[in-house]
C-alpha positions as CSV (number, residue, x, y, z in Angstrom):
1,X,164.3,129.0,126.6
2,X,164.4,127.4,130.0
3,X,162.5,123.8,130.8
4,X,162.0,124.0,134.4
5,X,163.0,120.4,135.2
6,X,165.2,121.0,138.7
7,X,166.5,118.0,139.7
8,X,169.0,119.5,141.8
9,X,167.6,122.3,142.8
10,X,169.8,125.4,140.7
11,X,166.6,126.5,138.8
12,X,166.7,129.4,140.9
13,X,170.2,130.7,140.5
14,X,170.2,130.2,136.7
15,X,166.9,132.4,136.9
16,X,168.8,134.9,139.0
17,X,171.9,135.3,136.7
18,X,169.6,135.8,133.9
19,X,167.3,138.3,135.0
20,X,171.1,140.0,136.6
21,X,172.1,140.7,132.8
22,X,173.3,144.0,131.9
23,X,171.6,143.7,128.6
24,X,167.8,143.7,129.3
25,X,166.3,143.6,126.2
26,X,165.1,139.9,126.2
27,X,162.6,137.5,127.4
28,X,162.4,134.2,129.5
29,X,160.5,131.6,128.8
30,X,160.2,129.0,131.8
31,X,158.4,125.9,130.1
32,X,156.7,124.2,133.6
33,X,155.5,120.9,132.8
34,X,153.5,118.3,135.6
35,X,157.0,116.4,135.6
36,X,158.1,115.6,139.1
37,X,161.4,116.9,138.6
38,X,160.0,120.5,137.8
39,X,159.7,123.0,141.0
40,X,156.5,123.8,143.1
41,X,154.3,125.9,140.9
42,X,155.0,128.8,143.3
43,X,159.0,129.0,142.4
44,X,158.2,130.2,138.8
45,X,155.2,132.2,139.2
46,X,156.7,134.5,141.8
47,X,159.4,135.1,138.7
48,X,156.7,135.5,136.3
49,X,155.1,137.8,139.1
50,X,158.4,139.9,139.7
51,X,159.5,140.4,136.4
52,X,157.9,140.7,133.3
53,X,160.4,139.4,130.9
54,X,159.9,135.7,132.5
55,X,156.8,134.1,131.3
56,X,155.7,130.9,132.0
57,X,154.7,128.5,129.4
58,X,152.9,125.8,131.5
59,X,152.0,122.0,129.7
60,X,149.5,119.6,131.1
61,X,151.0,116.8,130.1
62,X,154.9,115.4,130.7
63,X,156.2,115.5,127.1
64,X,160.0,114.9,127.6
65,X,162.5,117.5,127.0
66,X,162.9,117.7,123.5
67,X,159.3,118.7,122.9
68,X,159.5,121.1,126.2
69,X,162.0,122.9,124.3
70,X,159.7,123.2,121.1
71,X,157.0,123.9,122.7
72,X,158.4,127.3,124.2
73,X,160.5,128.1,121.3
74,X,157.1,128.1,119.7
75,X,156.1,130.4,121.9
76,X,158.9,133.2,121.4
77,X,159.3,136.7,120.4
78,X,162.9,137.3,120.0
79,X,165.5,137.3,117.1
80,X,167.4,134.8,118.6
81,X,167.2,131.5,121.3
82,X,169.6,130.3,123.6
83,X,168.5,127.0,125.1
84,X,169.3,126.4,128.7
85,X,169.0,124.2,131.6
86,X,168.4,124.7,135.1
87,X,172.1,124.1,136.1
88,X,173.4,127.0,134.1
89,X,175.1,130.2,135.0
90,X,175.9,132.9,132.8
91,X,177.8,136.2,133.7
92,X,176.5,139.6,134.1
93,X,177.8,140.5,130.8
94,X,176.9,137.6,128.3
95,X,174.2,139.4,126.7
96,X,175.5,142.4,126.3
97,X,178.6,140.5,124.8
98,X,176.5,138.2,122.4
99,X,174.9,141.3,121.5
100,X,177.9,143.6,120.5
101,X,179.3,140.7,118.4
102,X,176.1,140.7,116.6
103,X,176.6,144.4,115.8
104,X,179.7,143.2,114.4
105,X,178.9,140.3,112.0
106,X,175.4,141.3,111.2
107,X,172.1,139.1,111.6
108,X,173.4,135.2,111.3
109,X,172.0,131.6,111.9
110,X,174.4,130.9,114.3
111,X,176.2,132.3,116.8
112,X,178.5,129.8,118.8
113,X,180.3,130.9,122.2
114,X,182.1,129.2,124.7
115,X,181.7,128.1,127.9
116,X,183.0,126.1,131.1
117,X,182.5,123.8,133.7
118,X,181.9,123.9,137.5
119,X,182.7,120.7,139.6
120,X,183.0,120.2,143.2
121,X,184.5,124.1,143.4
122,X,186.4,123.8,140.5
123,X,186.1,125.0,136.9
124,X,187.4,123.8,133.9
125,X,187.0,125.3,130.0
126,X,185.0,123.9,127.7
127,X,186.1,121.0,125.3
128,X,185.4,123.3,122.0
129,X,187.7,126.4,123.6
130,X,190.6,125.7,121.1
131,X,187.6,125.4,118.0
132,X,186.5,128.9,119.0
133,X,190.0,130.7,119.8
134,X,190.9,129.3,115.8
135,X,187.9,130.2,114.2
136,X,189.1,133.7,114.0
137,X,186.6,137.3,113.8
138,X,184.8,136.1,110.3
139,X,181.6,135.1,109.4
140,X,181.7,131.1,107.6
141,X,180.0,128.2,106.8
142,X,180.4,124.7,108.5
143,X,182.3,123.8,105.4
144,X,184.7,126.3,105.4
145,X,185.3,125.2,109.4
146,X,184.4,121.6,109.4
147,X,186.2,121.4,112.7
148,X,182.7,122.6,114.4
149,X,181.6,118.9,113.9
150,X,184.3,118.2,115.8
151,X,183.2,119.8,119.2
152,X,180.5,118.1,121.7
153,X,176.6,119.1,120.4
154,X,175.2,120.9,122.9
155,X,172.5,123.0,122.3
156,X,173.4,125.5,125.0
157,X,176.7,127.0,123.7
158,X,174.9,129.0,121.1
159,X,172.3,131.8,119.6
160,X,170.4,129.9,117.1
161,X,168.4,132.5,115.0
162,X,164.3,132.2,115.5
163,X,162.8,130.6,112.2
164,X,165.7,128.2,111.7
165,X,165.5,126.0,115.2
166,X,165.1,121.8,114.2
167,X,163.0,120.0,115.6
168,X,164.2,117.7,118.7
169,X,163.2,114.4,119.2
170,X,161.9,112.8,122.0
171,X,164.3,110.2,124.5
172,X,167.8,111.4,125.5
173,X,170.9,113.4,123.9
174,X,167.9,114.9,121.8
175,X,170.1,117.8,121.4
176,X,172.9,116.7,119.2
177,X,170.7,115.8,115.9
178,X,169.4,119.1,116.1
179,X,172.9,120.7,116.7
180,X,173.8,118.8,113.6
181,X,171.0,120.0,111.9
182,X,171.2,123.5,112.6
183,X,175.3,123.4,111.8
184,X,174.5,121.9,108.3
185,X,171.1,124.6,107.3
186,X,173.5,127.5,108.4
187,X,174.9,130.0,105.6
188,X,175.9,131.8,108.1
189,X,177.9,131.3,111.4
190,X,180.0,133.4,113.7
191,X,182.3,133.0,116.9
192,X,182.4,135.0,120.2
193,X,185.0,133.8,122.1
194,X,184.2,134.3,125.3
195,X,182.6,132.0,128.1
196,X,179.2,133.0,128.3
197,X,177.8,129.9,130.0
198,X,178.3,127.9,133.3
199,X,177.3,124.3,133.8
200,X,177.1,123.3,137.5
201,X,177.4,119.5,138.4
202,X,176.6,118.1,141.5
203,X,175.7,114.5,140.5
204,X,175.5,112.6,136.8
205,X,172.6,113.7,136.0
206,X,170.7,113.5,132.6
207,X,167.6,116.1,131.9
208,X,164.8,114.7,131.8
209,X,163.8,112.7,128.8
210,X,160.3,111.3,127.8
211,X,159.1,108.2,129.1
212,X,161.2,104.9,128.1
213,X,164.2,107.0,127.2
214,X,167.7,105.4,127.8
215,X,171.4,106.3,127.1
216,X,171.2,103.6,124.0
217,X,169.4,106.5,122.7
218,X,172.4,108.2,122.1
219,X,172.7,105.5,118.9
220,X,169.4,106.9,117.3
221,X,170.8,110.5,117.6
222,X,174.4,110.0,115.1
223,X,172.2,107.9,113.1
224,X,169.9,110.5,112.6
225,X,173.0,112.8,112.0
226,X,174.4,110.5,109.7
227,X,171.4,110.4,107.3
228,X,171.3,114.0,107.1
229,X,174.6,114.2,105.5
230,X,173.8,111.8,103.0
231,X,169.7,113.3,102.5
232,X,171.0,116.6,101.4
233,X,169.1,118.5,98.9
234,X,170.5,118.4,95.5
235,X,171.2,122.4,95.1
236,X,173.3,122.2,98.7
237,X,176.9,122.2,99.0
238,X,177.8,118.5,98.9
239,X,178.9,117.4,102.7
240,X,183.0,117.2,102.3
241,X,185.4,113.8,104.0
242,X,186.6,116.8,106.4
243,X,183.1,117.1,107.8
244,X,182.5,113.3,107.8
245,X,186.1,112.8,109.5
246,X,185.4,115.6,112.8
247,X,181.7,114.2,113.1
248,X,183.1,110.5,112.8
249,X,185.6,111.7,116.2
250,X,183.4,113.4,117.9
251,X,180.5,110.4,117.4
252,X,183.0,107.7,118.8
253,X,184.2,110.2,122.1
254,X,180.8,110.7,122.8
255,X,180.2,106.8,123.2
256,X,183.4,106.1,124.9
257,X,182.9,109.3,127.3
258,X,179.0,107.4,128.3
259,X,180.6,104.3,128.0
260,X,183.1,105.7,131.2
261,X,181.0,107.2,132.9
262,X,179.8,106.3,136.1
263,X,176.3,105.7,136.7
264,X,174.9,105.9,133.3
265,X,175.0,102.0,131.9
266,X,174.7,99.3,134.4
267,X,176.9,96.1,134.6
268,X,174.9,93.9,131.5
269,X,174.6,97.0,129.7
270,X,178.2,97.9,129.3
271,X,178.9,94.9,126.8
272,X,175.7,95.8,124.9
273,X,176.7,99.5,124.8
274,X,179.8,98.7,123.4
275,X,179.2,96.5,120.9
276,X,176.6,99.0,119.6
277,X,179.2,101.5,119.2
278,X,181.2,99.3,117.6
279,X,179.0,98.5,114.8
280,X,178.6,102.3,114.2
281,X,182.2,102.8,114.2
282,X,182.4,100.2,110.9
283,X,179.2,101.4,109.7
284,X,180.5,105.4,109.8
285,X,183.7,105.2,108.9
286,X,185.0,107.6,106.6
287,X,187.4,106.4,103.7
288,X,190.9,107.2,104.7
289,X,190.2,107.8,108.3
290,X,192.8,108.6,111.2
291,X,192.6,107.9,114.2
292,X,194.0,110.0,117.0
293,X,197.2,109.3,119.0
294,X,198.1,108.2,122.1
295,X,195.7,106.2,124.7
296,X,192.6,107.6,122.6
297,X,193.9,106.2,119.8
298,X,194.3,102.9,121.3
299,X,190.8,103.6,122.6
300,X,189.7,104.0,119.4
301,X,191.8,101.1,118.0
302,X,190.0,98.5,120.4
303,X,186.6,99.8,119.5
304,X,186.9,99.4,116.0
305,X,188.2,95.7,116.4
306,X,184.9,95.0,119.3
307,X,187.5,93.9,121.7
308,X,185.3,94.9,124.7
309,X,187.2,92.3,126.9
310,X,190.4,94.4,126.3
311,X,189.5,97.4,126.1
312,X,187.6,96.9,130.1
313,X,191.2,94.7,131.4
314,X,193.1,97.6,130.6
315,X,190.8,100.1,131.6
316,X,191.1,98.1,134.9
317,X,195.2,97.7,134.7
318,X,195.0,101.5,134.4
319,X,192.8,102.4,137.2
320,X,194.7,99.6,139.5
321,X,198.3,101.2,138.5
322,X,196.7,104.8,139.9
323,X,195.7,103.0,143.1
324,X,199.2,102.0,143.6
């Protein structure tokens, strides 16, 4: 499931390493949308032209996304979608890899891989690398592994069976409520750890979200989460402190990793930011919590008190000592 928006101009490439795979046994769905960040009409047509696993879902109005991603998953034939973006690679043999593992654990809702990072020639492993390696050859739930909660919700790191995909909602990071969503259903989840997946960065770039979206958005999403957990149906398994505590750490790195990084909250919007997260780290705090060591705990220390006037002096006395 591929939304053509392109703002960097990799669409190409990712549809290159796809239609490359050793396994063919799969389709494409490009979902082209009037959104000036999508390519020339031509680009995807001369896929859907060349091949006929790629098809082209085209919308005739912008609709963010979120509901891009719907609206071709609606559209699909397979047992299984993998959601991707325009600045993905995958290798020759991830399919074929995804596909033996299945053999292995039989059909499941979830099938969670790894992957890595490509940045100015250099590549780093994924955050949840060390989640995967310990999750060991079995088939679980995300109670039995809680630590899932603790890795970052992407959408793109995983085989989500047809039938079972959430819904997304419109604005940005409308990934990680359904991620959430989809970790929480599942009665059955499996591991492959390999790197099947490739994300390229040339710039801080967010994918297109619908129209007045923003990174406060990102508030809305572990909200959403958060509600889950306590809106669970009264025959499922009850929601256990270790999920609350790794969703709890990986809801404050995710706004402290925005909150750092350059270019998505302007200068007046930093202070705002912060003091949203740090209402949510009071709100969601689990009973008996612990914070991580080290300069994240302190990180974490100085959020929870709102000391947004300490925490940026010694973000500054840190980044003035590495100048020296």
């Amino acid at each position: 499931m591929l939304p053509a928006y392109d703002e960097q101009g990799q669409l190409k490439e990712c549809l290159d390493s796809l239609l490359g795979q050793s396994f063919r046994e799969f389709e494409i769905i490009v979902v082209q949308t009037p959104s000036p960040h999508c390519p020339e009409e031509r680009l995807v047509e001369a896929y859907e032209l060349r091949d006929a696993r790629v098809r082209v879902l085209r919308l005739d109005t912008e609709p963010g996304i979120g509901r891009a991603r719907m609206a071709g998953a609606a559209h699909a034939r397979g047992q299984y979608l993998l959601f991707l973006d325009a600045d993905h690679l995958l290798p020759a043999d991830a399919f074929e890899a995804m596909d033996a593992r299945l053999a292995e654990t039989g059909e499941v809702d979830l099938l969670l891989f790894g992957h890595n990072r490509e940045y100015r020639d250099k590549v780093w492993p994924g955050n949840a690398a060390e989640m995967l390696a310990a999750a060991g050859p079995g088939v679980f739930t995300a109670a039995e592994h809680p630590e899932v909660f603790g890795a970052p919700p992407l959408v793109w790191d995983r085989l989500i069976r047809t039938g079972t995909v959430p819904a997304f909602p419109d604005g940005f990071y409308e990934e990680v409520p359904a991620v959430h969503r989809s970790l929480l259903a599942a009665s059955r989840i499996a591991v492959l750890d390999q790197e099947c997946v490739t994300i390229r960065r040339r710039h801080t770039l967010h994918p297109a979200g619908s129209e007045g979206a923003s990174h406060f958005d990102l508030f809305d999403r572990y909200e959403d989460t958060f509600e889950q957990l306590d809106a669970r149906p009264a025959d499922a398994a009850p929601v256990t402190p270790e999920v609350r505590s790794h969703l709890f750490t990986r809801m404050v790195r995710h706004y402290l990793f925005v909150f750092d990084l350059p270019g998505c909250l302007s200068r007046a919007e930093r202070p705002q930011f912060f003091q949203r997260a740090a209402e949510h780290y009071k709100r969601f705090l689990p009973d008996g919590y612990r914070r991580p060591e080290g300069r994240e705990g302190i990180k974490f220390s100085l959020l929870a008190s709102n000391s947004y006037a300490t925490f940026e002096v010694a973000k500054f006395s840190r980044l003035a000592g590495v100048r020296r």
